[in-house]
N, C-alpha and C positions, 0 to 999 in steps of 0.2 A: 825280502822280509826285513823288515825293520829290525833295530838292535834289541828293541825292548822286548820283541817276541821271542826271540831268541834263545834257548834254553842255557842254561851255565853249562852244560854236559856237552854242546856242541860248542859253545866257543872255548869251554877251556883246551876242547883239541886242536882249536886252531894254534892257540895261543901257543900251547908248547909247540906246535910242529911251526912258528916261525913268525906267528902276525902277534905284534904285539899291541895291535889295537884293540885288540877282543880279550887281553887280560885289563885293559882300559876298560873298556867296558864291566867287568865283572867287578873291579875297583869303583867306578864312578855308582855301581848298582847298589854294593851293599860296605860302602865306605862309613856312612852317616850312621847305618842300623849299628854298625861295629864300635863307632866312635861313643853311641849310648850305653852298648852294653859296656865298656872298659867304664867311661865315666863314672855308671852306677857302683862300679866296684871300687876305682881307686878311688875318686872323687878330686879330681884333680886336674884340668884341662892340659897343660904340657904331655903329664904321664900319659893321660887318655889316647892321646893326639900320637906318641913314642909307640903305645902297643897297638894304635892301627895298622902303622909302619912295618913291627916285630908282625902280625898276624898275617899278613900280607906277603913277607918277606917269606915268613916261613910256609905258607902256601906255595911257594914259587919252588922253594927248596924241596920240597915233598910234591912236588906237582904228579910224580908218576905215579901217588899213592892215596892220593885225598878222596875223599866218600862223596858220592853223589845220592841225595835222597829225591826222589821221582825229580829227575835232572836237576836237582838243586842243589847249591853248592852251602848254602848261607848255614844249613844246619852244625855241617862239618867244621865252615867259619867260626861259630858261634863257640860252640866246643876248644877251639883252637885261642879263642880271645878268652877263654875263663883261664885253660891253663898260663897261657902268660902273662893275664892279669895276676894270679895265682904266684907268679914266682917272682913280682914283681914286688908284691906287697913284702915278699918273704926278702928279696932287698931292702927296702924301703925301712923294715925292722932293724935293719945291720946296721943302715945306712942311721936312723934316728937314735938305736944304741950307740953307735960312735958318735953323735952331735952331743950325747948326754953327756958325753965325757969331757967334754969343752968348757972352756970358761966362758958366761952367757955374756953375749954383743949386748951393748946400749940399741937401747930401745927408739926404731923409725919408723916413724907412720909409713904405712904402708895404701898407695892406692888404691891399689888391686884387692885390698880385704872385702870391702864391702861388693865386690861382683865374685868372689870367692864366697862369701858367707851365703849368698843369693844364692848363686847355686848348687852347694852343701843341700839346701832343702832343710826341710818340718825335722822335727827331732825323731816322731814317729818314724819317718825313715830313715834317719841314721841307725835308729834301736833296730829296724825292721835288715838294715843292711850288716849291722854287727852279728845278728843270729843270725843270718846266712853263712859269715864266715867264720862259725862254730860249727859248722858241718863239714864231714869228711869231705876232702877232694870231688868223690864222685857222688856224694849226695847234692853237691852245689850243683853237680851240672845237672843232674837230673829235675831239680828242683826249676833250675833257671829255663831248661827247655823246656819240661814236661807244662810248669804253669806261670812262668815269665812270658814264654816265648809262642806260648799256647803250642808247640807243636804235638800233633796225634804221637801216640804211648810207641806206635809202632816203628815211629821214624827215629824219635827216640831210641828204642834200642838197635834200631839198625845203623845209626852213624855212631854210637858206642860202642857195638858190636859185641852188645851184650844179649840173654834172652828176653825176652817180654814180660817173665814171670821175677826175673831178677831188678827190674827197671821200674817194676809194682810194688816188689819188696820196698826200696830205696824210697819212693817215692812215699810209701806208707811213713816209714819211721822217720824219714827228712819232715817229714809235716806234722807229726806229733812231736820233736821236737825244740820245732819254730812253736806251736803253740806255746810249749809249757815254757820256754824262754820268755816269748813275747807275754805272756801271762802274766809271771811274776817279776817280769824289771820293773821298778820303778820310773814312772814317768812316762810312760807308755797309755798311750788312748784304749780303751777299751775296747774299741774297734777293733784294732789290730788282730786281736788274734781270732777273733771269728770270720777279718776279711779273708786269713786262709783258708776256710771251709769253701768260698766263692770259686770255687777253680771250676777250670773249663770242663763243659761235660764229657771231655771223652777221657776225664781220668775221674771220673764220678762214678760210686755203684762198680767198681771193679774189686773184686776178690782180689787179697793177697796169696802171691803165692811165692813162697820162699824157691 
């Protein structure tokens, strides 16, 4: 069988019990998808690039404990790249509060601005990615997987390990409010906040249930 056929459930048992080509493999499958989701959050390609490395690492370190959702591993990934993007920005804060306290360097053009500013992206998204991180810890993830990541509500609360009814809740009041943020900021496209309503149908027409 081919690698690609592969399921992540059977190599990652190889991997711990000794073949370290088939954690290669699970790396080389969803290295790129991991490298998007950190970018979208830090927005920074070095950082991006560091929490691949952190999510990876730390899948190795809990290897005897990680979720497999219908033998897939990427969900639990995914999960695993918010929270260390997540504590990374919560550096990142420390780290720009201690820079403030500095006396400001003379001013060098910088080459790398202009492929920095390119890929920052539309203001819309930065607005659209500011109101994500107004939300509780575990409304981001739910958010990001339930209608980032399009996965089914079920899988969702199985690699959280929450119930179904709890993962509805979250997902209700995470998206009333991204609306009413994206609503009233200034400079934000009108778009925006009815693109939230577009979400994938299998969290459409579902009852809240606390």
């Amino acid at each position: 069988m081919v690698e690609e056929e592969r399921s992540d459930a059977a190599l990652w048992l190889e991997a711990t019990s000794g073949t370290e080509e088939s954690f290669g493999v699970i790396y080389d499958r969803y290295r790129a998808r991991i490298f998007r989701k950190a970018y979208s959050r830090v927005l920074d390609v070095s950082e991006a690039e560091d929490i691949v490395a952190m999510v990876f690492l730390e899948a190795w370190r809990r290897r005897s404990s990680v979720r497999f959702v219908d033998g897939s591993l990427l969900p639990w990934l995914l999960v695993v790249t918010t929270n260390v993007s997540l504590n990374s920005e919560r550096s990142g804060r420390r780290y720009r509060r201690l820079l403030a306290k500095l006396p400001p360097a003379e001013h060098v053009d910088d080459p790398s601005l202009e492929i920095t500013e390119r890929l920052d992206g539309e203001p819309a998204s930065k607005e659209l990615s500011a109101a994500l991180r107004r939300l509780s810890p575990i409304e981001q993830r739910v958010v990001e997987l339930c209608l980032v990541e399009e996965l089914p509500m079920a899988s969702v609360a199985s690699v959280l390990d929450l119930p179904i009814g709890t993962v509805k809740s979250r997902l209700h009041r995470a998206r009333a409010k991204l609306r009413e943020s994206l609503g009233h900021r200034a400079g934000v496209h009108a778009a925006s906040a009815p693109a939230l309503e577009s979400a994938p149908a299998h969290v459409e027409g579902l009852e809240v249930q606390s």
